[in-house]
Steps between C-alpha positions, in 0.01 A plus 500: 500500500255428778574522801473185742255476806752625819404253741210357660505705785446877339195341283357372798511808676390710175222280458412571924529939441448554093146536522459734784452859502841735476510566869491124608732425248751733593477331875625153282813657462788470718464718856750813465772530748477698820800741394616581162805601331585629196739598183575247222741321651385431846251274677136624514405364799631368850743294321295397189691616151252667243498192320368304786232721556403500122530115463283420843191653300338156421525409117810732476788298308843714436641396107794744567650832654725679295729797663461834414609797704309676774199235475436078512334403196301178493310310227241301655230276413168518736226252436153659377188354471405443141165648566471718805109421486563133542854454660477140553474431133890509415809723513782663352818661509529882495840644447580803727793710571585721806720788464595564891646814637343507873143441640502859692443637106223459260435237317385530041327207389579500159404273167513529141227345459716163326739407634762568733838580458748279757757760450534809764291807345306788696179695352500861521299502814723247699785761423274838592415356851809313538327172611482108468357325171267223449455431135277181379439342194195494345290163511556267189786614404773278493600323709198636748294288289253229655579209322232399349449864437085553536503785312152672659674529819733790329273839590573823644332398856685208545846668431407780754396245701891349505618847552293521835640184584863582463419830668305364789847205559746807503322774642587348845867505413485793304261747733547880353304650224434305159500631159407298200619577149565363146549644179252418150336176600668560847328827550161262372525262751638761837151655382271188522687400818376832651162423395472136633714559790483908592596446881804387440715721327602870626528647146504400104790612283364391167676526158377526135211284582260442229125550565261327224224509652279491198685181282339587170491864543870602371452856369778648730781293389391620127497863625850477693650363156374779273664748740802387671860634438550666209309473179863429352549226713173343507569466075809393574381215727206410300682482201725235573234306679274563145829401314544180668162367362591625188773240469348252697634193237853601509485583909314166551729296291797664754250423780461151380893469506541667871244275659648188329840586611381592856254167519202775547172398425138630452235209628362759740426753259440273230707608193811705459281743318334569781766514748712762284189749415487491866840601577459768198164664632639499835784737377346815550390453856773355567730784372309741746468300770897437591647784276518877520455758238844543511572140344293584186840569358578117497175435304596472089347836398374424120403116542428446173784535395683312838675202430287143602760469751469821567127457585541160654750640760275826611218240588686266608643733768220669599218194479759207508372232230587215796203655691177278337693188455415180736819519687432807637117525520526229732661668787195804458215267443351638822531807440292455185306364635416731756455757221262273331236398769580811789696775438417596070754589244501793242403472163639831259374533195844629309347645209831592326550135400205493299383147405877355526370285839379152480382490845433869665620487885550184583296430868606316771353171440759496183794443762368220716473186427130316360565299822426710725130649489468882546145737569515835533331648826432832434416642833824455648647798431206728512478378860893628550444801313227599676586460862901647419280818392282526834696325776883516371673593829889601557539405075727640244462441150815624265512457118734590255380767241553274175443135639170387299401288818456836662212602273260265696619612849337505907398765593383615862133681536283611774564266813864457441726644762865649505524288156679627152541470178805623298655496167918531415534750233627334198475138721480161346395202686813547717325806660629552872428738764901638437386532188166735555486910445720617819172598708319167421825344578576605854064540618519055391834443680361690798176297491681165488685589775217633676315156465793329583530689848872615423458868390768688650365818695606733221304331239225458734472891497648548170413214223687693267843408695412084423770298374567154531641359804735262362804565231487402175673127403530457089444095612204505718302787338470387129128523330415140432222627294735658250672167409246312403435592120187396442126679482315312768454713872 
């Protein structure tokens, strides 16, 4: 899954520009053409092709462009250093993709904060402004994996620090305004980019991002539980998650039989015991987290007297019982990582299950393998926290009103300038800006398009008139987030 070194050449020059500063490495890049033209389809340049332009940025290797109309869409591979503090001590592979409409409109760097799709899709903010995308997987995961993978080289500073270097190659292509924006662990990492890196960027769009800036202070998450929805729902929900440690031997023993006919198994975690008390006390948040009140009606409403099959499908839909075995822990060992040495991880108490769980809320270092060391550093995210709440600049913040991972949550303070925060009535952690109270909806759409230098004259006098520039397209505009059923960021 690794991807192989592209040729002598690039990591000669990477090795001769990684290590300088962002302004010398930009100058590394190839020279931008006297004249420029633009739209998806033609050349950008006195006779050079948008692809040209893109591929002359040394360590810039095309793996494909697929057609899609009104844009070029390329997935690309650009060779980082492995440690931006010491670039001559190795690289590796990071897997980019370019979403191209025309260099005269702004350009959304976007990432998930895992990795990155290589199908066409636009975030909300790419759509408002009507610009170009830039969206970049996240270090480590595969395949923008170092190989050997030296696992203390995966921090928050050293992804920003690939950001800035992506930004700094394309910003001489790409010349108008830059937004940056993700979504969960997305919204995370457009945050610490900002922080690292706040000259780059011309505004922050940042979605349902968790803030734990205290790891082992958790109160919030217990409080958000005891009130959210509807007390109906809530016993609802809890029930069935209660129920399913009730009749944990005959829901193992069908556990037992799925992973053996789906070759799953549990060396990570260490037992199947384990792994399914996970998936069961993950069942509540993750009920809230991707579901609306208005789905409580699919949740059995007396479980004790449910059907096991009954039971087993409810978690199984909402949790997913393939989520804690090896196979697919693999593919989000850095994220666990992450939570387990930088960014924290909740732990809820859950009284209604009483003294049915083995194992409480299972943390991080559960999920990653005894091979890899892990320590906690505690000060990370105080240091985030605290300079998002005094020096946050051009930065909104939108949650969604019953996503748990909104109960630990930025929020701007003295110092911070023309920076929100706002919540979607009823949201999950799908939230969007569309999605906000009509006011909050049109002052953030004006704002992005305010930082992005393409307000139209009526919204500049009148942000209540702000709508986004670009139609709506069913294929390009779908919420990643929402697919993914699973309760990490």
């Amino acid at each position: 899954m690794h991807k192989a070194f592209r040729g002598f050449l690039s990591l000669a020059v990477l090795i001769g520009t990684v290590g300088v500063t962002g302004a010398s490495a930009g100058a590394a890049t190839a020279a931008e053409p006297a004249a420029i033209r633009t739209g998806p389809a033609a050349d950008n340049g006195t006779g050079t092709d948008i692809k040209d332009r893109i591929l002359a940025i040394p360590g810039m290797s095309l793996i494909e462009e697929k057609p899609y109309a009104g844009y070029r869409y390329f997935v690309l591979d650009y060779t980082q250093p492995i440690d931006h503090r010491h670039p001559s001590r190795g690289t590796f592979q990071q897997r980019i993709t370019v979403l191209h409409k025309d260099t005269s409109r702004p350009t959304v760097f976007s990432t998930s904060g895992y990795n990155v799709s290589t199908s066409p899709g636009r975030a909300e903010p790419t759509r408002i402004v009507d610009g170009n995308q830039v969206s970049l997987e996240y270090r480590y995961f595969t395949p923008s994996r170092p190989a050997p993978a030296d696992w203390t080289k995966l921090d928050i500073r050293q992804a920003a620090d690939d950001q800035h270097r992506v930004f700094t190659a394309l910003k001489r292509i790409y010349t108008k305004k830059w937004l940056t924006t993700g979504a969960s662990k997305g919204g995370m990492t457009a945050t610490y980019y900002e922080r690292f890196h706040p000259g780059d960027m011309d505004g922050v769009v940042a979605y349902v991002a968790p803030n734990d800036v205290v790891d082992k202070e958790d109160s919030a998450y217990d409080r958000f539980f005891e009130n959210v929805g509807t007390k109906e729902c809530r016993d609802r929900v809890n029930g069935v998650q209660r129920e399913a440690l009730v009749r944990r031997e005959p829901l193992e023993k069908k556990y037992r039989e799925y992973a053996a006919a789906n070759g799953y198994t549990f060396d990570t975690t260490g037992s199947l015991d384990k792994a399914y008390e996970a998936v069961v006390m993950d069942y509540v948040w993750a009920y809230w987290q991707y579901s609306l009140l208005s789905d409580c009606d699919t949740v059995p409403a007396d479980a004790e007297s449910a059907t096991d099959q009954a039971i087993w499908d409810s978690i199984d839909s909402i949790s997913g019982f393939s989520t804690y075995t090896d196979q697919s822990l693999e593919r989000y060992t850095p994220y666990y990582y992450q939570a387990g040495t930088q960014l924290g991880s909740p732990d809820i108490r859950q009284p209604w299950v009483g003294g049915l769980s083995r194992y409480g809320y299972q943390p991080p270092r559960t999920f990653v393998p005894r091979s890899i060391p892990m320590k906690f550093q505690p000060s990370v995210m105080r240091d985030v926290d605290n300079w998002v709440k005094h020096h946050a600049d051009r930065m909104l913040y939108v949650y969604g009103e019953n996503d748990p991972w909104g109960a630990e949550r930025f929020r701007v303070g003295a110092g911070s300038r023309d920076s929100y925060v706002m919540t979607e009535p009823g949201g999950n952690h799908g939230a969007s800006v569309a999605g906000l109270a009509e006011n909050d909806s049109a002052k953030a759409t004006a704002a992005i398009l305010r930082w992005a230098g393409v307000a139209p004259a009526a919204v500049r006098d009148d942000p209540s008139k702000a709508k986004p520039l670009a139609k709506f397209d069913a294929r390009l505009d779908r919420q990643d987030v929402m697919n993914e059923r699973r309760p990490r960021p």
